[in-house]
C-alpha positions, 0 to 999 in steps of 0.5 A: 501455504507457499503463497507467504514463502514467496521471496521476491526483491523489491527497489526503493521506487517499488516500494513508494506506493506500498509505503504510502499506503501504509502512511495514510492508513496510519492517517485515517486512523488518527483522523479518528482522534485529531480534527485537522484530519477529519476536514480531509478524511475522505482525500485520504481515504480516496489516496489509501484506496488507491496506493493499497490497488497499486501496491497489490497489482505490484506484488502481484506482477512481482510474483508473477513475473518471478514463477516465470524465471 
């Protein structure tokens, strides 16, 4: 499994989309117990799926791009 031992370094800027992600999950999950959030669950849906897409192709490249050094 040297897939997890992969060390990569990662700026403030390239770390925005995986943050966001990780905010709107915590969102859909309180959209469950609060009704304010259930009137804007499918948006948030929407803006989770496609920060978790960026966030992936990042560290993808990321990786990708650290093999070739």
């Amino acid at each position: 499994m040297n897939f997890f031992k992969i060390k990569t370094i990662w700026t403030n800027a390239e770390l925005i989309p995986l943050k966001l992600c990780i905010a709107t999950a915590y969102i859909l999950i309180g959209a469950y117990f609060h009704d304010f959030f259930c009137n804007h669950y499918i948006p948030i849906a929407i803006l989770f799926f496609i920060m978790l897409i960026w966030s992936v192709y990042l560290w993808l490249t990321k990786i990708k791009n650290t093999k070739k050094e």
